[in-house]
C-alpha positions, -999 to 999 in steps of 0.1 A, spaced: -81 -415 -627 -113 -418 -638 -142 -396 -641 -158 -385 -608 -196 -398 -604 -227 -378 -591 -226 -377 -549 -197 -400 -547 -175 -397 -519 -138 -411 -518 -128 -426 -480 -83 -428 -492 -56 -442 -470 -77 -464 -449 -69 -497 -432 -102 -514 -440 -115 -543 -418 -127 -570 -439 -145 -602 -430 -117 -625 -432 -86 -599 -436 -74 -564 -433 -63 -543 -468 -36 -527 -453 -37 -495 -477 -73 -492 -491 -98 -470 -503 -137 -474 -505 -158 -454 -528 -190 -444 -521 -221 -434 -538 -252 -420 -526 -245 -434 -497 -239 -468 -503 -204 -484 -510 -196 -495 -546 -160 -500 -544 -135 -513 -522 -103 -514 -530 -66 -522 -521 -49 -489 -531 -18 -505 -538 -26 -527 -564 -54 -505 -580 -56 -470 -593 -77 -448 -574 -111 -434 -588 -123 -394 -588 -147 -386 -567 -169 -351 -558 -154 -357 -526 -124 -371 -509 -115 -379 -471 -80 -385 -461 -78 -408 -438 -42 -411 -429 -40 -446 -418 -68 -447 -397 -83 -478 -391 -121 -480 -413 -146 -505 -394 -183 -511 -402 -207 -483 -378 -214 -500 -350 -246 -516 -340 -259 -519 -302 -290 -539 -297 -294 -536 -264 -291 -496 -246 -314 -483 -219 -298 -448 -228 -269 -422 -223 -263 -383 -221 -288 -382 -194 -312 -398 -216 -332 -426 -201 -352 -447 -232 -386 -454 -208 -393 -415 -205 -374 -399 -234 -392 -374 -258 -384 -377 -294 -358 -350 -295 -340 -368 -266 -336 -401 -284 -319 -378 -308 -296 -365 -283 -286 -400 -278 -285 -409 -314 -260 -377 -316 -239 -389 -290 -234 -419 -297 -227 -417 -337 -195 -399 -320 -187 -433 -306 -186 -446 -337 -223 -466 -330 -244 -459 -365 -276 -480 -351 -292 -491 -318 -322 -503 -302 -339 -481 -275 -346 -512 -247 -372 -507 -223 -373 -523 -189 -408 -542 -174 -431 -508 -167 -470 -501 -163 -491 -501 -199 -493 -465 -198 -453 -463 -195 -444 -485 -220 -470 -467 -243 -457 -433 -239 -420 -449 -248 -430 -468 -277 -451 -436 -295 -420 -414 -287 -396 -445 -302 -417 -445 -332 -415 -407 -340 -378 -409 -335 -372 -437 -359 -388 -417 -387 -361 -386 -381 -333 -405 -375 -333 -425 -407 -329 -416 -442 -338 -432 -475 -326 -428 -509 -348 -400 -518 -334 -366 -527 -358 -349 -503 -349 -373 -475 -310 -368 -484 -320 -327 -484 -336 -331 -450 -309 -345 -434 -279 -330 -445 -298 -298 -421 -286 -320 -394 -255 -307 -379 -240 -342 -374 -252 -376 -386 -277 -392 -360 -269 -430 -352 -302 -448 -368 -331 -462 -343 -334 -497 -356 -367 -506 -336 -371 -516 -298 -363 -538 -275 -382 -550 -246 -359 -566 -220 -390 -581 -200 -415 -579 -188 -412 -618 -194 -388 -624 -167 -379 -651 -140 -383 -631 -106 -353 -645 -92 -330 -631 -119 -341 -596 -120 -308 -581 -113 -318 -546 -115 -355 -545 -131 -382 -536 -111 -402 -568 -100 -435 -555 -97 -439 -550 -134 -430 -587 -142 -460 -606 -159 -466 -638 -167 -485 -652 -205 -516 -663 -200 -530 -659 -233 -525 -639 -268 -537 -607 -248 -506 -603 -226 -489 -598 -257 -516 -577 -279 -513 -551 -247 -476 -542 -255 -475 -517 -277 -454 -519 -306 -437 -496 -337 -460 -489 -364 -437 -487 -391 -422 -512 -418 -387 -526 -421 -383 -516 -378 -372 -548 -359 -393 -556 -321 -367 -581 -298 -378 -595 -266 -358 -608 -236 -377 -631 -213 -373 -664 -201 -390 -694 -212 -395 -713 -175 -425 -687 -164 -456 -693 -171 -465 -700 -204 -431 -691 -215 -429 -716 -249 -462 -706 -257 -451 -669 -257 -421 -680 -278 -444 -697 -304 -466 -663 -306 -436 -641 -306 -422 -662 -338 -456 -656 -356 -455 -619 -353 -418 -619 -370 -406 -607 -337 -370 -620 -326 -366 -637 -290 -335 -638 -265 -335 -655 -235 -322 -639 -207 -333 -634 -169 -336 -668 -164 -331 -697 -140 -342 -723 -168 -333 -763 -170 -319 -779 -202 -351 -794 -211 -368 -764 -207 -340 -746 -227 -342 -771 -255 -382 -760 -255 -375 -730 -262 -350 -738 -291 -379 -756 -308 -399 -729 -303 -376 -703 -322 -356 -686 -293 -320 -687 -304 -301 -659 -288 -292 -652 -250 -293 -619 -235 -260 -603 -223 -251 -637 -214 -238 -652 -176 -257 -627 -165 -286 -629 -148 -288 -660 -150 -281 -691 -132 -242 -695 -132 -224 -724 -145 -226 -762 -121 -211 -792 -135 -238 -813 -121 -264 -785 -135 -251 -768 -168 -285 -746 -167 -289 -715 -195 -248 -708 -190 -237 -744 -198 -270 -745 -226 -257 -717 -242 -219 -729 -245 -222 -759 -258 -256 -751 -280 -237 -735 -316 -271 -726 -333 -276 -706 -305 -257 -664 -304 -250 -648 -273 -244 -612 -268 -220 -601 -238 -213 -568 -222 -172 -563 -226 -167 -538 -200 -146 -556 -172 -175 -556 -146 -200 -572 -161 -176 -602 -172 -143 -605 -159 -118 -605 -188 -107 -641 -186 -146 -649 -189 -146 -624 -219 -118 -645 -231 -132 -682 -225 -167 -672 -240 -151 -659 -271 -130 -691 -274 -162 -713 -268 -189 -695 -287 -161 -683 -315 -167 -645 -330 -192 -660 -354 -219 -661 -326 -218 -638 -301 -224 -594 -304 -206 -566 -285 -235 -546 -268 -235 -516 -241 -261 -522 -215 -260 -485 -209 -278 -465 -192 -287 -430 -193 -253 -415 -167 -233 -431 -195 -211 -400 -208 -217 -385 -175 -193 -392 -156 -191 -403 -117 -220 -395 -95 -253 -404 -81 -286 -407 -109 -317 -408 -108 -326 -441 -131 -364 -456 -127 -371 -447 -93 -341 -453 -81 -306 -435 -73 -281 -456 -90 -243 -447 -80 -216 -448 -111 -181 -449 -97 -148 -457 -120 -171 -472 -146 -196 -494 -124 -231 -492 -116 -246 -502 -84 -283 -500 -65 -291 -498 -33 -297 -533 -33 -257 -535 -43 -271 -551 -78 -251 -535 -111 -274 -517 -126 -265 -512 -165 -228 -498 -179 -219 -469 -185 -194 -479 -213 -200 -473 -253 -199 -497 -280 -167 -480 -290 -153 -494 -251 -162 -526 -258 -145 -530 -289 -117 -514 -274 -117 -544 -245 -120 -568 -268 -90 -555 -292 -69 -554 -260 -78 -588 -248 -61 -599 -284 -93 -607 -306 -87 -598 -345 -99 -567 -356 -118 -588 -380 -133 -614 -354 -145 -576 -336 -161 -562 -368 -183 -591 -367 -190 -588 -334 -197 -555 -332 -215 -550 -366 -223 -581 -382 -235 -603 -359 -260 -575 -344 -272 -570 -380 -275 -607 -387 -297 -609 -351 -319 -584 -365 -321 -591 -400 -303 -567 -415 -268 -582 -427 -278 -573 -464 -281 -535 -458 -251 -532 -431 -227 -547 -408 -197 -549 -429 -177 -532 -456 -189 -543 -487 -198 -529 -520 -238 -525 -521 -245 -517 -484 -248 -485 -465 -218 -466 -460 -221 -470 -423 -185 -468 -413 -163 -457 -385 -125 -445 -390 -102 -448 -355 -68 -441 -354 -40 -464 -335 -52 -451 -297 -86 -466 -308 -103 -427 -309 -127 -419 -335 -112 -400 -362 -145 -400 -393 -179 -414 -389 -197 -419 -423 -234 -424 -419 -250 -428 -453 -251 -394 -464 -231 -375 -442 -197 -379 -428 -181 -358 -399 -142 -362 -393 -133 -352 -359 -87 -349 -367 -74 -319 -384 -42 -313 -405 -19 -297 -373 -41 -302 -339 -69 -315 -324 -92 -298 -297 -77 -317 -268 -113 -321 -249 -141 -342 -256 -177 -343 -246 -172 -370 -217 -143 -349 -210 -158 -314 -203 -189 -331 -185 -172 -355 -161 -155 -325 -146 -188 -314 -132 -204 -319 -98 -206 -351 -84 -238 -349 -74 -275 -365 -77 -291 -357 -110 -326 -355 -109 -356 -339 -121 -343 -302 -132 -309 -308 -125 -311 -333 -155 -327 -310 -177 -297 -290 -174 -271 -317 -177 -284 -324 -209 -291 -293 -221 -254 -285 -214 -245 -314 -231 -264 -305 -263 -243 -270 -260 -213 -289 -256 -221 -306 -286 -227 -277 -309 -197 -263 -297 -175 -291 -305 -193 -295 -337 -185 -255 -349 -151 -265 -340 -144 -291 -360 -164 -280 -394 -138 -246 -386 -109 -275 -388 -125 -291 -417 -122 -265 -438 -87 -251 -429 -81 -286 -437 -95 -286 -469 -80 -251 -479 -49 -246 -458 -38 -223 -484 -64 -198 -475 -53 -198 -438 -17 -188 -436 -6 -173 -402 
């Protein structure tokens, strides 16, 4: 073997999900937290590292990325404070998501500037550069936190007709270049801004064009548009749809609107939400044999009962119902999922898409969207070690974020609850106000918890000799 390097950390007996192809019995080497090796164990010998992970034929995919997530863990994006984005960035690393976009639904000024400043402070502590005092700073985290990548604004840009479950009196129209200067955005380099609208309201092309100028990137969603409106927007730079066939006008054969557009249009990527409701699985199916793997993303939709379990919620002035995994107003519109990015990929495995075709739609493709495919998105020597381990059920077994890993398997057992377990046996009841507070704060206990657990495991693991019953 060769000689160990400074920081390096050795991921062994992996199944690693390439681009094209799976190694079947890998390895990938990691250094300061980015990859420089990957390897196919059985044809290469093995380097030294500081550090080695085990992991036992588990199943290594790139961290996932979700672009578009109103929140989870009783977190709602549009009134979170910093430290509860990083409750959500915490519970979601342990679905195996290592990025994500906070989206915002159409609000007042005030709203949507109380959302951004808090979004801003949060991408600052949930990311970490190369430095030695940033590396220092984070490893006081108990787990890694899943990166804020930027924001995105579903709205306020928005046909009226296709609202599904925004609010409509915070829908605007672009009169001139000081509809846009009023939204607020993240004052930070390298952080991405992505807008959903639709291009038929007024002045729609126009916002397009402006949009493009700022470097922001454009989706087209909640729309009713026509073809030649569609093809506008194309010009204009929009070329991505919003969890597409929905909201939006369905599919006619004598009017192919944004649905039949989008199908037949392949510079333009789609991202879908895989969770049965949204899109029945035969749709799932058909869209991923029209727009191929190469052009559409996996996202989550979720909202902020997502890891909650069944019950009634209090979700922008409204009480949203989740029952066996659906959303639904009062207005009997769904309202968001409550499914991970780790369900999704889960749906799509199961509805027999390559583990390869599902990297990329989970990871790649939602790094390509937001400019990012050079720093992450796959496994490949010279990114971020963004990676998540599952075993053959599909359940996370080692997320590596940069510079910290947590592995949640142990040599002999495995605490048998989780924390969607433990919380969906609670009341079934509305959670609002106070009652909130304290299903999040008992989620963050729940969280520590499980974490003490498993670093206890970790280290049997690592010295079993010192542990002999």
């Amino acid at each position: 073997m060769a000689s160990a390097s400074t920081n390096s950390l050795l991921l062994r007996g992996a199944r690693i999900i390439g681009q094209e192809h799976v190694i079947e019995q890998g390895a990938v080497l990691i250094e300061s937290g980015r990859i420089v090796l990957v390897l196919d164990s059985e044809t290469r010998e093995l380097p030294a590292a500081d550090s080695v992970i085990d992991l036992k034929g588990a199943t290594l995919f790139p961290g996932f990325i979700d672009v578009h997530i109103h929140g989870a863990a009783g977190v709602d994006a549009m009134t979170a404070t910093v430290d509860d984005l990083k409750q959500v960035s915490e519970f979601l690393v342990r679905k195996g998501v290592t990025a994500w976009m906070p989206t915002l639904v159409p609000a007042s000024d005030e709203q949507y500037e109380r959302a951004i400043r808090a979004i801003e402070a949060a991408v600052a502590q949930t990311s970490v550069s190369d430095s030695s005092d940033a590396r220092t700073d984070h490893k006081l985290k108990s787990v890694p936190l899943a990166r804020i990548l930027g924001v995105h604004y579903e709205g306020p840009f928005v046909n009226r007709e296709q609202c599904g479950a925004l609010h409509l009196e915070h829908f605007r129209s672009f009169k001139d270049i000081a509809d846009l200067d009023s939204l607020p955005t993240i004052k930070h380099d390298g952080v991405a801004h992505l807008m959903t609208l639709a291009p038929e309201v007024d002045g729609g092309i126009d916002l397009i064009k402006a949009l493009c100028r700022r470097g922001w990137i454009v989706s087209i969603g909640h729309t009713r548009s026509n073809v030649d409106v569609l093809d506008q927007a194309l010009q204009a730079g929009a070329r991505h749809m919003t969890h597409f066939m929905n909201a939006m006008t369905p599919l006619h054969h004598r009017a192919p609107g944004p649905v039949g557009w989008g199908l037949i249009h392949d510079e333009v990527t789609c991202d879908m939400i895989a969770d049965g409701v949204h899109l029945d699985p035969s749709i799932l199916k058909l869209i991923l044999r029209s727009k191929t793997a190469e052009r559409i993303s996996l996202i989550s939709d979720a909202v902020s009962p997502t890891g909650l379990g069944d019950g009634e919620y209090q979700i922008w002035g409204e009480t949203i119902r989740v029952e066996n995994r659906r959303t639904q107003n009062a207005r009997g519109s769904i309202a968001g999922s409550v499914i991970t990015m780790l369900d999704a990929v889960r749906m799509m495995l199961s509805l027999g898409a390559s583990e390869s075709a599902v990297a990329r739609m989970a990871s790649l493709n939602p790094a390509s969207l937001l400019g990012i495919s050079d720093e992450c998105g796959s496994i490949q020597e010279g990114k971020r070690a963004d990676l998540v381990a599952l075993d053959k059920e599909g359940n996370e077994v080692c997320i590596q974020i940069r510079f910290e890993s947590v592995t949640t398997y142990n040599y002999e057992c495995q605490p048998n609850d989780n924390v969607q377990n433990i919380v969906n046996r609670g009341p079934k009841k509305i959670f609002s106000g106070r009652k909130m507070q304290i299903a999040r704060q008992r989620l963050i206990q729940i969280n520590k918890a499980e974490s003490c657990v498993k670093e206890t495991y970790q280290r049997l693991a690592a010295r079993p000799e010192n542990y002999q019953a």
